[in-house]
Biopython code that builds the backbone (N, CA, C, O; Angstrom):
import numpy as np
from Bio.PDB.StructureBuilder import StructureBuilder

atoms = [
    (1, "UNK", "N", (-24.276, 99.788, -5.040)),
    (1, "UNK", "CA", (-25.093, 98.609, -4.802)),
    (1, "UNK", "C", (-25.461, 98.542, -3.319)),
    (1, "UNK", "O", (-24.598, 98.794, -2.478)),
    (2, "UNK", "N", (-26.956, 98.148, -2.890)),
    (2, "UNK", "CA", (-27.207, 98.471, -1.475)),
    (2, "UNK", "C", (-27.112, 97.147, -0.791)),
    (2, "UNK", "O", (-27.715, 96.290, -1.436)),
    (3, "UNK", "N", (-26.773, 96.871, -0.127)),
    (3, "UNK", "CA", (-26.485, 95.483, 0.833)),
    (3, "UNK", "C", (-27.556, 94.831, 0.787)),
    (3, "UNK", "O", (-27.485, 93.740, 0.220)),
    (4, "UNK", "N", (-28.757, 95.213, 1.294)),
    (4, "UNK", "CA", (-30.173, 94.690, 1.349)),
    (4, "UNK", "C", (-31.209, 95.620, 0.350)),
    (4, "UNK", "O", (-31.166, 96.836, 0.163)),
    (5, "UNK", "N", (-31.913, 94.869, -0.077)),
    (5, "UNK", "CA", (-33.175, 95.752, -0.417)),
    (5, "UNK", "C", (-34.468, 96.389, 0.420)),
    (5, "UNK", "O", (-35.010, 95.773, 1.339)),
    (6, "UNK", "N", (-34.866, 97.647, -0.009)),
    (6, "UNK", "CA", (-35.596, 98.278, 0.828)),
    (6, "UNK", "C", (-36.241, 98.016, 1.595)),
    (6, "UNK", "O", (-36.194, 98.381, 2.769)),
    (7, "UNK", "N", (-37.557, 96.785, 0.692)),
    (7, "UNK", "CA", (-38.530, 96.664, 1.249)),
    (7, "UNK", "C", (-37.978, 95.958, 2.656)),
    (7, "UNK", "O", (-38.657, 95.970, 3.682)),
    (8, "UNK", "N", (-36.651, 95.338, 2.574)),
    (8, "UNK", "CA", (-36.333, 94.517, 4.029)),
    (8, "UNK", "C", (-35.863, 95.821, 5.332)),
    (8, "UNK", "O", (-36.188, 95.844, 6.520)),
    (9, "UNK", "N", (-35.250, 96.521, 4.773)),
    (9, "UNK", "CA", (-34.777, 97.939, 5.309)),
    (9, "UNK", "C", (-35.900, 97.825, 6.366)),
    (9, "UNK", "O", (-35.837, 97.383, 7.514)),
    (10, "UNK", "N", (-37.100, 98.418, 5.574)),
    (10, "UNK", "CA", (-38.341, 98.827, 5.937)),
    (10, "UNK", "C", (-38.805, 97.920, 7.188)),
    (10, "UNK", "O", (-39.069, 98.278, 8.336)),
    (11, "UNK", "N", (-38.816, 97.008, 6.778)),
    (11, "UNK", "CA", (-39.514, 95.673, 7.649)),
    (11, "UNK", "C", (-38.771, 95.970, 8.654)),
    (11, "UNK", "O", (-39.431, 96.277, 9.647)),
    (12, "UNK", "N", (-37.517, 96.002, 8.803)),
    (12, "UNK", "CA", (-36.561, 95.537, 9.712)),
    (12, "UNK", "C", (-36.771, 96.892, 11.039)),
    (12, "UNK", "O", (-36.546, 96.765, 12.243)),
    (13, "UNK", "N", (-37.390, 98.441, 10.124)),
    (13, "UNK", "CA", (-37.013, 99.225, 10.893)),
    (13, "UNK", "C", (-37.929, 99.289, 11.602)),
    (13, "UNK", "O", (-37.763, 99.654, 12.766)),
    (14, "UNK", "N", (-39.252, 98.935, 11.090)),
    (14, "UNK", "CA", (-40.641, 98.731, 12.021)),
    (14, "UNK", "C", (-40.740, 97.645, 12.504)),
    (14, "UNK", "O", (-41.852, 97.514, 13.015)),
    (15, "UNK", "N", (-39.985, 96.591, 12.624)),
    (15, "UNK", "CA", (-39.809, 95.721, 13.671)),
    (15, "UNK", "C", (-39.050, 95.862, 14.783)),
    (15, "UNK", "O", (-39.175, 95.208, 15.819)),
    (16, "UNK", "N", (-38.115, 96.879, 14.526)),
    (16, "UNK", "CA", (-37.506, 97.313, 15.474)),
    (16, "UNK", "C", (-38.089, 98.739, 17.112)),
    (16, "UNK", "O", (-37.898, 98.931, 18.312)),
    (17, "UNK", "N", (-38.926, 99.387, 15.775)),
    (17, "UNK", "CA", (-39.670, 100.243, 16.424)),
    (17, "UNK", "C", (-40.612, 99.677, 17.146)),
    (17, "UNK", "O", (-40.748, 99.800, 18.363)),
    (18, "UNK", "N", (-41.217, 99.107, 16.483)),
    (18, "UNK", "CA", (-42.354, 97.768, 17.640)),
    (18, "UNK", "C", (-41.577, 97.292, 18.529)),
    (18, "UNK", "O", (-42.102, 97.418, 19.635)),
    (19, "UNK", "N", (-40.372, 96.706, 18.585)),
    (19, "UNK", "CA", (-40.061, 96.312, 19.732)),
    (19, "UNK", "C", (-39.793, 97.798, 20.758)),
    (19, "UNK", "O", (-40.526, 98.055, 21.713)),
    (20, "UNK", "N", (-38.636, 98.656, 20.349)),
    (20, "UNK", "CA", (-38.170, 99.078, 21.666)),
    (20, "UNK", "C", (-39.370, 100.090, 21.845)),
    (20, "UNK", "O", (-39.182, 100.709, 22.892)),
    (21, "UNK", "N", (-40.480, 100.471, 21.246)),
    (21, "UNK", "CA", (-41.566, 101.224, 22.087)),
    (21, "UNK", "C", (-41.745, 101.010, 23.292)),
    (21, "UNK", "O", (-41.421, 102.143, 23.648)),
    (22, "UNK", "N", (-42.021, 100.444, 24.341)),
    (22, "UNK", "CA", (-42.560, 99.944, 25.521)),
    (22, "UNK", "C", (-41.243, 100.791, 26.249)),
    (22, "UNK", "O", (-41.466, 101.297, 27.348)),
    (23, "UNK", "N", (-39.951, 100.936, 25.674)),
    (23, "UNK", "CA", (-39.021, 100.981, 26.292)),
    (23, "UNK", "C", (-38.622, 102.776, 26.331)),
    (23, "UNK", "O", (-38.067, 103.464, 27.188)),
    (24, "UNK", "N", (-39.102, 103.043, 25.206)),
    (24, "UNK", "CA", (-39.190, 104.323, 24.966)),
    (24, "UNK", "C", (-40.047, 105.381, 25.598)),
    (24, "UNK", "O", (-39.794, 106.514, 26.006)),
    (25, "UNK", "N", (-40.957, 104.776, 25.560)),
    (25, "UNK", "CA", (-42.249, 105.192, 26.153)),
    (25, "UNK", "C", (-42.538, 104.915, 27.861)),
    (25, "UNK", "O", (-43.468, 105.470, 28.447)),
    (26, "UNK", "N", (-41.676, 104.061, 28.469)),
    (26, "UNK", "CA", (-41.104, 104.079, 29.900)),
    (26, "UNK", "C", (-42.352, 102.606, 30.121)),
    (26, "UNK", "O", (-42.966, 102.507, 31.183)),
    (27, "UNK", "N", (-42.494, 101.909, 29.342)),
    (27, "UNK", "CA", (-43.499, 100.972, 29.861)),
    (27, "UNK", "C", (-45.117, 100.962, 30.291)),
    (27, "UNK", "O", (-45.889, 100.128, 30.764)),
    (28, "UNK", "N", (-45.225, 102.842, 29.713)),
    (28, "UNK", "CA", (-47.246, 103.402, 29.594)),
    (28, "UNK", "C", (-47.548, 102.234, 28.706)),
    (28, "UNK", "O", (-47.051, 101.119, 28.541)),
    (29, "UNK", "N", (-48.542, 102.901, 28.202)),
    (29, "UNK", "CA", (-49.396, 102.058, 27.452)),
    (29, "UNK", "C", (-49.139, 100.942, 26.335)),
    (29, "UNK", "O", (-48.847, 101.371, 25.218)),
    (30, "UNK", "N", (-49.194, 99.924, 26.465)),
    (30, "UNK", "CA", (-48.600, 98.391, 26.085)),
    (30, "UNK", "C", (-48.924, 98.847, 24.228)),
    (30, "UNK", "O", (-48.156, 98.572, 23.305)),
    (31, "UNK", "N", (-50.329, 99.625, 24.097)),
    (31, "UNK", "CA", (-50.629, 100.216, 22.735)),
    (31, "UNK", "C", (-49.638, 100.589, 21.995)),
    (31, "UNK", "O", (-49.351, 100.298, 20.834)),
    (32, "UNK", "N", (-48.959, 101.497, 23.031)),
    (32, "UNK", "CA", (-47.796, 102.316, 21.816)),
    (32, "UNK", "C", (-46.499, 101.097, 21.305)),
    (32, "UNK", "O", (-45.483, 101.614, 20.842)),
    (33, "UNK", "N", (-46.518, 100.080, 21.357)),
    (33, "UNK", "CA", (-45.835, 99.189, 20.551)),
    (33, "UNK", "C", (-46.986, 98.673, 19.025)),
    (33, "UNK", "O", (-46.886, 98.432, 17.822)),
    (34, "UNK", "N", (-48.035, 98.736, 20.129)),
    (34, "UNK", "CA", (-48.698, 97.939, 18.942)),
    (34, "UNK", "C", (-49.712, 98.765, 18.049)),
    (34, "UNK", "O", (-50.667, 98.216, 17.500)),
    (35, "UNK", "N", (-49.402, 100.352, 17.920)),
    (35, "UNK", "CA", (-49.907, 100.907, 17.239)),
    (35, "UNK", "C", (-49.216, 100.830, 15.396)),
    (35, "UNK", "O", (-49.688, 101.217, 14.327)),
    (36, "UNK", "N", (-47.992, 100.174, 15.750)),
    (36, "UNK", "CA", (-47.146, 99.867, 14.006)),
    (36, "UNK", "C", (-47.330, 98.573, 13.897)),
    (36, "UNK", "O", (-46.511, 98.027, 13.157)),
    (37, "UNK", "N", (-48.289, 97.743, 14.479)),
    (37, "UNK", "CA", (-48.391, 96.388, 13.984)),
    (37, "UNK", "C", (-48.749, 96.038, 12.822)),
    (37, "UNK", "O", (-47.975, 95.496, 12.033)),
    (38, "UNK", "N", (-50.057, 96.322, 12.548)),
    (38, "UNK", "CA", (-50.487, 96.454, 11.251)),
    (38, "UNK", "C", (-49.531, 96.775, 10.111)),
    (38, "UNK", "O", (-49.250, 95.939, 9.252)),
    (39, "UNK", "N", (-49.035, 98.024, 10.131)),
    (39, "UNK", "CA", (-47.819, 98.603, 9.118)),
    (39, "UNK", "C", (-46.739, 97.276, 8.508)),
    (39, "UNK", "O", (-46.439, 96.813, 7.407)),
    (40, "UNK", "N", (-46.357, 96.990, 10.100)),
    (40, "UNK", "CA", (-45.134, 95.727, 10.000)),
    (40, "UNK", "C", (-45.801, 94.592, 9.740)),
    (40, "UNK", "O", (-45.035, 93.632, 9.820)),
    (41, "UNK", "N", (-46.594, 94.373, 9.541)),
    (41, "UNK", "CA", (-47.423, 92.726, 8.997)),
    (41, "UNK", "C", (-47.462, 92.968, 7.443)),
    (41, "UNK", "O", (-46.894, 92.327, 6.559)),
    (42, "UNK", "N", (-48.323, 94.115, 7.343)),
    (42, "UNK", "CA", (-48.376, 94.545, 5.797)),
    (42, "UNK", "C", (-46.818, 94.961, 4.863)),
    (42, "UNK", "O", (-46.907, 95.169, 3.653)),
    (43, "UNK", "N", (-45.494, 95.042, 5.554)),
    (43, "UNK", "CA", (-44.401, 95.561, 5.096)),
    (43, "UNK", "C", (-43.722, 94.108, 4.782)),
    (43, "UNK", "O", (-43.046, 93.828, 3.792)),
    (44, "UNK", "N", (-44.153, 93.052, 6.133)),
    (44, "UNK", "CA", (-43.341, 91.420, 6.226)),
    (44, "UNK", "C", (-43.736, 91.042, 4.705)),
    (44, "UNK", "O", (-42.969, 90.520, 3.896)),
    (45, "UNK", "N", (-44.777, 91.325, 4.526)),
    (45, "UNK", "CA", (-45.523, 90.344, 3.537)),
    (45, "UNK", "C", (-44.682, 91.129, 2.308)),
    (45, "UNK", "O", (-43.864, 90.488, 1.648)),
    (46, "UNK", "N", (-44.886, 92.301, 2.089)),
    (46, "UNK", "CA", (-44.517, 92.533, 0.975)),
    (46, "UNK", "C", (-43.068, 91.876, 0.324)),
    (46, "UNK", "O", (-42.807, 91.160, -0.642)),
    (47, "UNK", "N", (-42.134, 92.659, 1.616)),
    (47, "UNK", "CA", (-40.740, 92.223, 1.489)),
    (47, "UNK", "C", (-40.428, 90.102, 1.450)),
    (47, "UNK", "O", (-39.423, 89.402, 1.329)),
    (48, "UNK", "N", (-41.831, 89.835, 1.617)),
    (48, "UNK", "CA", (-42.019, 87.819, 1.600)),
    (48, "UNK", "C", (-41.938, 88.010, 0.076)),
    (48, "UNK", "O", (-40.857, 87.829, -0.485)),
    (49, "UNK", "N", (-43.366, 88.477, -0.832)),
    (49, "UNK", "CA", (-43.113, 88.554, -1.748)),
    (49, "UNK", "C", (-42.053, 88.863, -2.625)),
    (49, "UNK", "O", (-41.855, 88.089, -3.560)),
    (50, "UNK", "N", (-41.384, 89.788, -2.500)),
    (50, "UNK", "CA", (-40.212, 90.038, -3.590)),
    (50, "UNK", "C", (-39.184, 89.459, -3.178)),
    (50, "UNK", "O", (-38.146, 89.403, -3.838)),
    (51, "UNK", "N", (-39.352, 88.901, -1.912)),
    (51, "UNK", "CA", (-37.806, 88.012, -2.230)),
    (51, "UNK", "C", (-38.401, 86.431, -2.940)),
    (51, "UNK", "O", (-37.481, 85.699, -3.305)),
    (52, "UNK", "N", (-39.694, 85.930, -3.132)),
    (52, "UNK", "CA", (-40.230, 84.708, -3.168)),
    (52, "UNK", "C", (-40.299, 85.215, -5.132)),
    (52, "UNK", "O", (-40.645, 84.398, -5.985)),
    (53, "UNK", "N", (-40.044, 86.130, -5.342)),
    (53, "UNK", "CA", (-40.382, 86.503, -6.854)),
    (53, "UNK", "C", (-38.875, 86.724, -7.297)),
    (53, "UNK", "O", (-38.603, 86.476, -8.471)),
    (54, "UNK", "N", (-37.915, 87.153, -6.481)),
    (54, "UNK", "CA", (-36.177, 86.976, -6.941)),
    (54, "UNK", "C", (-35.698, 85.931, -7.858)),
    (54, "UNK", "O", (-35.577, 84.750, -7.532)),
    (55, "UNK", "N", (-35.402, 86.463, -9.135)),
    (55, "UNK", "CA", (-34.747, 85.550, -9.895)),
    (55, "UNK", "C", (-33.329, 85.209, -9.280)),
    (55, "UNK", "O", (-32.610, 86.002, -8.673)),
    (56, "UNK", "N", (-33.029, 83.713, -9.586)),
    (56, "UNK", "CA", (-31.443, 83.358, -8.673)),
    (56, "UNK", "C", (-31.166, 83.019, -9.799)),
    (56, "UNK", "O", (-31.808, 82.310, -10.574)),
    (57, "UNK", "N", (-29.392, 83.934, -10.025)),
    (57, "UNK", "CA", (-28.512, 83.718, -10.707)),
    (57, "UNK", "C", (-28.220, 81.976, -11.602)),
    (57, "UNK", "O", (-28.124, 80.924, -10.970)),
    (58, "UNK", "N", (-28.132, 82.074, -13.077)),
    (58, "UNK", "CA", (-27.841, 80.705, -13.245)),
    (58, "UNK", "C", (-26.460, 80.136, -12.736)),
    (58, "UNK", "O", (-25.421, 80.766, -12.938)),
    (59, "UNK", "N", (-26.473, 79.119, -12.176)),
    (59, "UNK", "CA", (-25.319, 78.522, -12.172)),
    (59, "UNK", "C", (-23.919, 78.209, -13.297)),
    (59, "UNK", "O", (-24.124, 77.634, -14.366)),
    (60, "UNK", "N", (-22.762, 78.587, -12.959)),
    (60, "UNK", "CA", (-21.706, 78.613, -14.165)),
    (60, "UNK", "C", (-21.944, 77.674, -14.904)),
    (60, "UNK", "O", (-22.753, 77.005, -14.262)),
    (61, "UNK", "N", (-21.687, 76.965, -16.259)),
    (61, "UNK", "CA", (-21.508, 76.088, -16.562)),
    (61, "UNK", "C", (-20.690, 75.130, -16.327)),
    (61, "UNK", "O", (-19.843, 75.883, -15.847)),
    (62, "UNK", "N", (-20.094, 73.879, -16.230)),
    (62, "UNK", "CA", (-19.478, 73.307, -16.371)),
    (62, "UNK", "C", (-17.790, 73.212, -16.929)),
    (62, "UNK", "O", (-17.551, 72.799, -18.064)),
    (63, "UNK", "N", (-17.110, 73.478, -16.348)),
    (63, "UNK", "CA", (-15.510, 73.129, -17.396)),
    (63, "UNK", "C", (-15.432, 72.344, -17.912)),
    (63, "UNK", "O", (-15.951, 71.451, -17.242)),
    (64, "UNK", "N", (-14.947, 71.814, -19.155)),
    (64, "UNK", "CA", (-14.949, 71.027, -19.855)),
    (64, "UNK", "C", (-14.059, 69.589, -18.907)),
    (64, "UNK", "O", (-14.561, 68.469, -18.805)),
    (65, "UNK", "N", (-12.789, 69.955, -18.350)),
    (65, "UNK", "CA", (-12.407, 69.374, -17.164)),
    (65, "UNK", "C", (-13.384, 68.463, -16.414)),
    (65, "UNK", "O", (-13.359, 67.247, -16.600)),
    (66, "UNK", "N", (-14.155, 68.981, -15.656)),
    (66, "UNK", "CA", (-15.836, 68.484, -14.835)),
    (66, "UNK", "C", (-16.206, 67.703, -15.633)),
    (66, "UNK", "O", (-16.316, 66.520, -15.310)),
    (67, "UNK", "N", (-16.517, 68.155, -16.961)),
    (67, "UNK", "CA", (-17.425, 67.142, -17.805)),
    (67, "UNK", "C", (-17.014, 66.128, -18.150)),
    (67, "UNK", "O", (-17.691, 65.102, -18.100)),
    (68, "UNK", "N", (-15.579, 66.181, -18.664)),
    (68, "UNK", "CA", (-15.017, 64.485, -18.561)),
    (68, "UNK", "C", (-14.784, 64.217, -17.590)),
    (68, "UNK", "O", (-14.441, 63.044, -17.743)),
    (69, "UNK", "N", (-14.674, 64.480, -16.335)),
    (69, "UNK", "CA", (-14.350, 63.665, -15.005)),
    (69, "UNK", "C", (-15.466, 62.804, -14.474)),
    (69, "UNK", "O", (-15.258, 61.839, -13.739)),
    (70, "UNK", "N", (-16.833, 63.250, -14.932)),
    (70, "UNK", "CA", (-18.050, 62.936, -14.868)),
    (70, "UNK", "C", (-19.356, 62.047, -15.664)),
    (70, "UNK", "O", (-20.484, 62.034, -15.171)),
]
sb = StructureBuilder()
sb.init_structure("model")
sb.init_model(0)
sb.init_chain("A")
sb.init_seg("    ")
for serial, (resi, resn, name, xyz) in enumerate(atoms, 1):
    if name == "N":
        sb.init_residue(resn, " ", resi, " ")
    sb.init_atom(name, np.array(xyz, "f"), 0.0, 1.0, " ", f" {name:<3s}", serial, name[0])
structure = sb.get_structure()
């Protein structure tokens, strides 16, 4: 079982690459961060969607306990 799902993987790793470019690249051209922008806008969204489409677990039922206390 994977901790996170991909599509966040993904997001996370081209957000990361966008950031430390500038740093990598010794602070040249301000571009080479923002040449994966696009990519990482189009990756946010996706990974928005499938977590906004995640079915959440039903809640346990009730103990019978709960139910007369209530």
């Amino acid at each position: 079982m994977q901790r996170y799902p991909d599509d966040f993987v993904m997001a996370l790793s081209l957000f990361l690459a966008h950031w430390i470019a500038p740093s990598v690249t010794k602070g040249e051209p301000p571009q080479a961060g923002d040449a994966g922008a696009p990519a990482l806008q189009v990756q946010i969204a996706i990974a928005k969607a499938a977590a906004a489409n995640e079915e959440q677990p039903d809640e346990p039922p009730n103990s019978e306990f709960e139910r007369d206390r209530g």
